[in-house]
N, C-alpha and C positions, 0 to 999 in steps of 0.2 A: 313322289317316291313311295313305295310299296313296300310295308313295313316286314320284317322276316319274323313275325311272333305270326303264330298259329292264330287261326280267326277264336277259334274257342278262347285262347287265351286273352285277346285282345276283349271280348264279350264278358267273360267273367271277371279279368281283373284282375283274378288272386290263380295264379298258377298251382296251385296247391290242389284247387276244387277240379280240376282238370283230370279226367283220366288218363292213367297212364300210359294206355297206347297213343293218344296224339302226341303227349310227350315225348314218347319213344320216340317217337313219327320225326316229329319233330327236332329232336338232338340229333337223330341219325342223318339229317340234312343239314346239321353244321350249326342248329342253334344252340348258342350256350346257356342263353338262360332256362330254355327247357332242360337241358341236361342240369344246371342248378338245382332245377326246382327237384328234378331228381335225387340230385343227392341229397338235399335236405327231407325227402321223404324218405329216402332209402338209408341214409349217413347212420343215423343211428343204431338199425337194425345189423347193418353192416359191420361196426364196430363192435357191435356187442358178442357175433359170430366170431371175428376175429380175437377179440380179446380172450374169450372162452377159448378159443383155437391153442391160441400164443402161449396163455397166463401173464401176459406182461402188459404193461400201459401202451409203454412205450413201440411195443411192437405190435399189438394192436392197431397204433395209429398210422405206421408204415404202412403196415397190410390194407387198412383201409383205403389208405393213399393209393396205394401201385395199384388194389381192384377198380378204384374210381378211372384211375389213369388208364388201365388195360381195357376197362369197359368204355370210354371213353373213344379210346384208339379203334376197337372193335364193334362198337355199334354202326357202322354202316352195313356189316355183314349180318347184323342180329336178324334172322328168320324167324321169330316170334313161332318159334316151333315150339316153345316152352312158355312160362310165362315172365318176365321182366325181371321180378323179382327172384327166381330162381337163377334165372342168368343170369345175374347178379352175384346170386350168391355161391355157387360154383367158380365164378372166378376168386371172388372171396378167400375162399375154401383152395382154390391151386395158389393163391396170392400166399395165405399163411403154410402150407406146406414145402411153398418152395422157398419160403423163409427157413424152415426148421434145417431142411437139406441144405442149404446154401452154405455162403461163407459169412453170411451178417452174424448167426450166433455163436460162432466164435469170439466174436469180440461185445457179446454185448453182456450185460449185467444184470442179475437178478436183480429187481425188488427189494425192499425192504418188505415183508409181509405186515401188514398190517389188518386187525380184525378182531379174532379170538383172541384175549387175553393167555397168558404163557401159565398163569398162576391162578389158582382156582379164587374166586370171592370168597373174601372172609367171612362175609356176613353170611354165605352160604347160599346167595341165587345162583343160580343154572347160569353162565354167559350164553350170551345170542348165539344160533347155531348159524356159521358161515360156509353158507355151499359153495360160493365163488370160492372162495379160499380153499377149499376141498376139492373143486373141480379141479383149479390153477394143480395143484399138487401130486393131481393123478399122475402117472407115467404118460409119455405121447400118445402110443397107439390106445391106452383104453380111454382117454384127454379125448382125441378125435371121436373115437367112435361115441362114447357119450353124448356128445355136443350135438354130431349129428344123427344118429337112431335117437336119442334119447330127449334131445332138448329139440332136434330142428324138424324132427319128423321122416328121416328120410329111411327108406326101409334098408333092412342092412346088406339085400344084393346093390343097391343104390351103395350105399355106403364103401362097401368091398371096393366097387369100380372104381369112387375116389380117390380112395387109398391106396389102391393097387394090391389089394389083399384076396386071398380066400373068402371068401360068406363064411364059412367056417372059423377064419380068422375072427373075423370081424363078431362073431356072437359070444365067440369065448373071451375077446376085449373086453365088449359088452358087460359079458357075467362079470370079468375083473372087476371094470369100473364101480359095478353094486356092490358087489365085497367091499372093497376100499373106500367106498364113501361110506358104509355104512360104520365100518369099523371108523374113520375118520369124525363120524358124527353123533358116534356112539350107541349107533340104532342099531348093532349086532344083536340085541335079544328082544328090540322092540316088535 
């Protein structure tokens, strides 16, 4: 019998050492442990997009879930016209948006915010300065566009197309998001 694990994988052992395009290769013909080893390469980076996205745990974790799932459903169509990990994260990225637009946040519940202390130290140290907790708090559209012009890289006519906005939208978000963090982190006159 003729085993369905990729010869590379079978040679090296540890799916992990594998490049991604056999992987890809791979999962797209129905195997699931190369889509595994996938997600365990990609799970985290993933979530971290989403959580940034969301500001929530718990919805972070959905979103990861339904991008895994969507990407999953759709890799036999993936045409590696991009790279893996982008096509990745653009589902990501419609995974947490069509969270926000849907009917899930209706019913779901903030957070307890936990981080920055509410009350200054008595003793008089500075508390830690928390950007998650700053991101989380931006509004949506300057949330998104931050995340990705600013933390993922993507330039902001990229960005616009995401979101279904102006360029122009998307850079005056942008400026938002820096106003509001900095005032949020206290770096308005830094």
């Amino acid at each position: 019998m003729q085993s369905t694990k990729p010869r590379a994988v079978e040679d090296a052992g540890i799916a992990a050492e594998i490049e991604p395009a056999s992987l890809v290769a791979a999962a797209a013909g129905g195997d699931v442990a190369a889509f595994e080893s996938l997600y365990r390469q990609f799970g985290p980076r993933i979530h971290g997009l989403c959580l940034r996205l969301t500001g929530q745990r718990e919805a972070a974790e959905d979103c990861t879930q339904d991008a895994f799932i969507a990407a999953w459903r759709a890799l036999p169509r993936f045409e590696q016209r991009s790279r893996f990990s982008t096509w990745l994260q653009r589902i990501a990225i419609h995974a947490a948006l069509s969270r926000r637009r849907g009917r899930r946040m209706m019913y779901e519940v903030s957070e307890p915010v936990i981080g920055m202390p509410d009350h200054p130290d008595p003793r008089g140290e500075a508390p830690a300065i928390d950007v998650e907790r700053a991101i989380a708090a931006l509004p949506d559209g300057a949330r998104y566009v931050l995340v990705l012009v600013g933390i993922y890289g993507y330039s902001h006519a990229e960005a616009a197309a995401i979101l279904g906005v102006a360029e122009g939208t998307c850079k005056a978000q942008m400026h938002r998001a820096r106003q509001r963090l900095a005032a949020a982190l206290g770096l308005e006159n830094a």
